[in-house]
C-alpha positions in Angstrom: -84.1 -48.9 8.4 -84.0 -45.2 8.6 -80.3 -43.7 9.2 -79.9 -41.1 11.8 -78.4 -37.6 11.2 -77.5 -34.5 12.7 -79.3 -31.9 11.3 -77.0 -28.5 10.3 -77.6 -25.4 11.2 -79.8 -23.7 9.3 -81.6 -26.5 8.2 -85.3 -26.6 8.4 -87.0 -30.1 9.8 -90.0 -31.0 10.6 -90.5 -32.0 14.2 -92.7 -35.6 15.0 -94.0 -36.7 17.8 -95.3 -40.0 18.2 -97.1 -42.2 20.9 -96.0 -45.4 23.3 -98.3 -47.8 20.9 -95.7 -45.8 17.4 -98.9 -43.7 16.6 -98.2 -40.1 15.4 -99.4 -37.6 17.7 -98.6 -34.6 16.2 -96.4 -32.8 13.7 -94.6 -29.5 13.6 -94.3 -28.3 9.8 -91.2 -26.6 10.4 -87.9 -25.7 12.7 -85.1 -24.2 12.0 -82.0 -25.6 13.1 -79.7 -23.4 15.8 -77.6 -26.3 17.1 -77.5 -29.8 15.3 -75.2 -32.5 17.4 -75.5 -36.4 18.9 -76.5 -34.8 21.8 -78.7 -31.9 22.1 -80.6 -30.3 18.7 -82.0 -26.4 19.7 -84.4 -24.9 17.4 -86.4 -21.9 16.4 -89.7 -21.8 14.6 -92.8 -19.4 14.7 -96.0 -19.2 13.1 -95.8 -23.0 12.6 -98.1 -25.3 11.2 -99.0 -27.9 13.7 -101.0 -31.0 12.5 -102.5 -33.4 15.1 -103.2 -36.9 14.8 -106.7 -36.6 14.3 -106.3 -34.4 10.9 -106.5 -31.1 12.7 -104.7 -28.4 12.1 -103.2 -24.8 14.0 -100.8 -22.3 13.8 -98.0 -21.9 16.7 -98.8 -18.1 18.2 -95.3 -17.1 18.9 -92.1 -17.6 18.0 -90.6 -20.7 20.8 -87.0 -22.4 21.0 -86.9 -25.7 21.2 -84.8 -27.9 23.2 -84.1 -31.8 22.7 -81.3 -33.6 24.3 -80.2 -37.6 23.2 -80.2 -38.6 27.4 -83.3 -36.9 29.1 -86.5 -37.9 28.8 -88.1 -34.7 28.4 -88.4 -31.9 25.5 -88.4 -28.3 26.6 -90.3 -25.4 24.5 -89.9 -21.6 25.0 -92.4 -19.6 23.8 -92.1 -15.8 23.7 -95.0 -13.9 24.6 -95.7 -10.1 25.3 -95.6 -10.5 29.2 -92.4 -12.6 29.3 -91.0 -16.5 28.6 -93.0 -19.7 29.3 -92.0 -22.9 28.7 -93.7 -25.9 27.9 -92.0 -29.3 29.0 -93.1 -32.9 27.5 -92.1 -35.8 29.0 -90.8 -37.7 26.3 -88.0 -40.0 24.7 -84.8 -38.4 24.0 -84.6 -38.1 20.2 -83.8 -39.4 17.2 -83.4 -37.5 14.2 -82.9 -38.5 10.5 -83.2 -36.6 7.1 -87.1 -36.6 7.8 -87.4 -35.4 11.0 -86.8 -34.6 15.0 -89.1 -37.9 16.6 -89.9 -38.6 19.9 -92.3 -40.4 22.0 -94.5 -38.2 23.7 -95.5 -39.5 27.2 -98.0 -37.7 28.1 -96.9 -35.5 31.4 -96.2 -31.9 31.0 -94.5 -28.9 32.8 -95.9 -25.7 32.3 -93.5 -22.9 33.7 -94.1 -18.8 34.0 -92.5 -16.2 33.9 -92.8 -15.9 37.2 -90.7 -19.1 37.4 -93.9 -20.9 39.2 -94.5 -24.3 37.6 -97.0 -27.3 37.6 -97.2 -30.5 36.6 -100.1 -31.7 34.3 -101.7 -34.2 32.2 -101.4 -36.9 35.5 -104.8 -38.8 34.8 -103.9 -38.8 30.6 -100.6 -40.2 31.9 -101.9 -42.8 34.0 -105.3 -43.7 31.5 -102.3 -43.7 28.3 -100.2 -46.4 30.7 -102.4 -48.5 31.0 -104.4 -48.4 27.8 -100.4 -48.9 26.3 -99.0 -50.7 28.6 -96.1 -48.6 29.5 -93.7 -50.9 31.4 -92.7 -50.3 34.6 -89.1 -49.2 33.8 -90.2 -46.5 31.6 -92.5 -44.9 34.6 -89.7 -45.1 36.6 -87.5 -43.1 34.2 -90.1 -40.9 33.5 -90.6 -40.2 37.1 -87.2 -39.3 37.8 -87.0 -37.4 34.3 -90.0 -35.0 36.1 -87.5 -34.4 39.0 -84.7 -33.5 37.1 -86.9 -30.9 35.2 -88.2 -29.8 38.2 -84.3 -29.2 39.6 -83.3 -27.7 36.2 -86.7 -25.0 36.6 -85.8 -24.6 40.3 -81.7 -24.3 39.4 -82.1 -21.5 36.3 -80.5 -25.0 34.2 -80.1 -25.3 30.7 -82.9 -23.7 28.6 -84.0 -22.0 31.5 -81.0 -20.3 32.4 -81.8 -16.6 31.2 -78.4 -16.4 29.2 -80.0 -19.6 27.0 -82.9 -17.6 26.0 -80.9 -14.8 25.1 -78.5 -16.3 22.8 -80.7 -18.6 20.9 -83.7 -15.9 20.4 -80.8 -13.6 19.0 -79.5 -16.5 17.2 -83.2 -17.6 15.9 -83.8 -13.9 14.7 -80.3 -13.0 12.4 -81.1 -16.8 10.6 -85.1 -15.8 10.7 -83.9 -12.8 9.1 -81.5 -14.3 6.5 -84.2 -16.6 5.3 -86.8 -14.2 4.8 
């Protein structure tokens, strides 16, 4: 059995993402850690290595923060780009983290938001082919369903990541370390 632990800040980690049926899905070479705690784990990477499950392999264009929390289902990335912040939001397990790596289930449904705070909801038919090719059960759709409201609130309310002051802090926060480990 592999034993959890809250990665420091400063630390790099790989982040893994997994499917329902415990197939990987894809891999993030490397974050660095901003926050480590039980709860929520904020990180910072850019120009990533990003290998999918098939073999394939691409580079991450910007540099993004990453958000995971240990109670929602969902996974938040901000990604900085020349004509402002989007965000990319899976629908996922909350984490686990051990010495290897960030992992979470990845379920498929995904938030795209803005900067022009406008948002939609994709991926439904992958979603709804995925359950029942893996037989998601019935409590897990529920959760995940009311996980996609509470994202939607949290877009709608400027909450947590999205909340402008968030992006401020952990982009400054991402550069100094960026900058330390160069």
């Amino acid at each position: 059995m592999v034993k959890e632990s809250i990665p420091k800040e400063g630390q790099v980690i790989k982040v893994q993402s997994y499917k329902h049926d415990g197939n990987i899905h894809r891999v993030w070479s490397e974050t660095t850690v901003l926050k480590g705690t039980s709860h929520v784990i904020i990180g910072g990477n850019n120009r990533t290595l990003v290998t999918e499950s098939d073999g394939r392999t691409w580079v991450t264009r910007e540099p993004a923060i990453v958000y995971f929390h240990a109670e929602y289902w969902f996974n938040v990335i901000c990604m900085f780009r020349d004509d402002g912040v989007y965000y990319y939001c899976n629908l996922s397990s909350p984490f686990v983290c051990d010495e290897e790596a960030i992992k979470y289930i990845d379920y498929d449904l995904d938030i795209k938001v803005y900067p022009s705070g406008k948002y939609h909801l994709l991926d439904e038919d992958e979603y709804r082919q995925h359950m029942k090719q893996m037989n998601y059960p019935k409590d897990i759709d529920a959760i995940l369903k009311r996980n996609v409201d509470i994202l939607q609130q949290w877009i709608e309310r400027k909450k947590g990541p999205f909340a402008p002051d968030f992006i401020k802090v952990w982009q400054e926060r991402f550069h100094s370390i960026d900058r330390r480990n160069s």
